[in-house]
C-alpha positions as CSV (number, residue, x, y, z in Angstrom):
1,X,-8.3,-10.2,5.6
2,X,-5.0,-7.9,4.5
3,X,-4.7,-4.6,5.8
4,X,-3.7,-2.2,3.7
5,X,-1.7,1.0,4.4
6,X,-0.7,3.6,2.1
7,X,1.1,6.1,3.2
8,X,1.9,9.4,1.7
9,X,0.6,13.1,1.6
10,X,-2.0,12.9,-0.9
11,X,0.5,13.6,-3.8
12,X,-0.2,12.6,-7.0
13,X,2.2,9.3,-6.4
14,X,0.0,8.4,-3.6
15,X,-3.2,8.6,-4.8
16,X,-2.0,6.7,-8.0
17,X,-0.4,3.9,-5.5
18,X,-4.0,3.9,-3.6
19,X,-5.9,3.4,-7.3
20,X,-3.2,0.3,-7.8
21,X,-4.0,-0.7,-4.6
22,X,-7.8,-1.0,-5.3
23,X,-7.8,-2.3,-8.6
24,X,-5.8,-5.3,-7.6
25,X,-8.1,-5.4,-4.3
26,X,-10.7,-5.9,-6.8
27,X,-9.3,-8.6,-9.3
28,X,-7.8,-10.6,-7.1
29,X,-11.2,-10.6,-5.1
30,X,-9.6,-10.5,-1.8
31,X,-11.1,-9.2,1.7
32,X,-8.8,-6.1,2.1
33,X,-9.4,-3.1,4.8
34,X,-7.4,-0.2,3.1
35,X,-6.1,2.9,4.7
36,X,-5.0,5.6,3.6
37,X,-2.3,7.3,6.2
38,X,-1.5,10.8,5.7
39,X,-0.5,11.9,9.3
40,X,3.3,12.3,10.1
41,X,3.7,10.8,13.3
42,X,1.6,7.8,11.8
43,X,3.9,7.1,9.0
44,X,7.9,7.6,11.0
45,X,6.4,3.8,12.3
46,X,8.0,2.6,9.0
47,X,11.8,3.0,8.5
48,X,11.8,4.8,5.1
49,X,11.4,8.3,4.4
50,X,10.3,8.4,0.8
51,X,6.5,8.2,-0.1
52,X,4.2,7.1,-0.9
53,X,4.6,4.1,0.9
54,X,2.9,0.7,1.0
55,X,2.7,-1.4,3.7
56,X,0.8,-5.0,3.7
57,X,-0.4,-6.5,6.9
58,X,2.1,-4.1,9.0
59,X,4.9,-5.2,6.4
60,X,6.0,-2.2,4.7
61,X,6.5,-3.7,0.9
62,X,7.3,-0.9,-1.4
63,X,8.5,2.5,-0.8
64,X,9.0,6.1,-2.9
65,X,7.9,4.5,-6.3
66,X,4.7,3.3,-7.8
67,X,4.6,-0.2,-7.7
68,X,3.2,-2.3,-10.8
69,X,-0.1,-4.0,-10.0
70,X,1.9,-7.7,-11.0
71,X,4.0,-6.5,-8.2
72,X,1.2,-5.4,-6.0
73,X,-0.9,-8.8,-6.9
74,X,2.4,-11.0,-6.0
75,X,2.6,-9.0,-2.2
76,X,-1.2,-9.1,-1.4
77,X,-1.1,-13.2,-2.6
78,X,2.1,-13.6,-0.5
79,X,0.0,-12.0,2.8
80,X,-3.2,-14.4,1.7
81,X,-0.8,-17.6,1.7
C-alpha cells in the first residue's frame, strides 16, 4: 500500500494536487491511503515551505507546483517497485 500525503491549506493548488492524486490512484489501480494534511505543525516535518506539497510513502516528491499526473503515475510506480 502507498501512503499518500498532501499537504497544503486547502488552497485551490491543493485541492487540485489532491484531485491528481486520486485520479492517478484510480488508473493506475493501486492500494493507496491518502491524506490530506492541513495542520501546521504536521507539515514543518518536510523541509520545504512552499505548498501544496506531496509526499509518497514519507518521501516528500514534489513541492509548491502542481505536479502532471505522468509525473504523479512515475512517483507512485517508483513507491510500488
Amino acid at each position: 500500500m502507498i501512503i499518500i500525503k498532501v499537504l497544503g491549506s486547502g488552497c485551490a493548488n491543493c485541492k487540485k494536487v489532491e484531485a491528481i492524486v486520486h485520479e492517478v490512484v484510480a488508473e493506475l489501480a493501486v492500494e493507496a491511503r491518502i491524506e490530506k494534511v492541513t495542520d501546521p505543525i504536521a507539515m514543518h516535518a518536510y523541509p520545504i515551505m512552499a505548498t501544496p506539497r506531496l509526499v509518497v510513502n514519507e518521501k516528500l516528491v514534489c513541492a509548491g507546483r502542481i505536479p502532471n499526473k505522468a509525473e504523479v503515475a512515475g512517483w507512485f510506480k517508483q513507491a510500488i517497485a
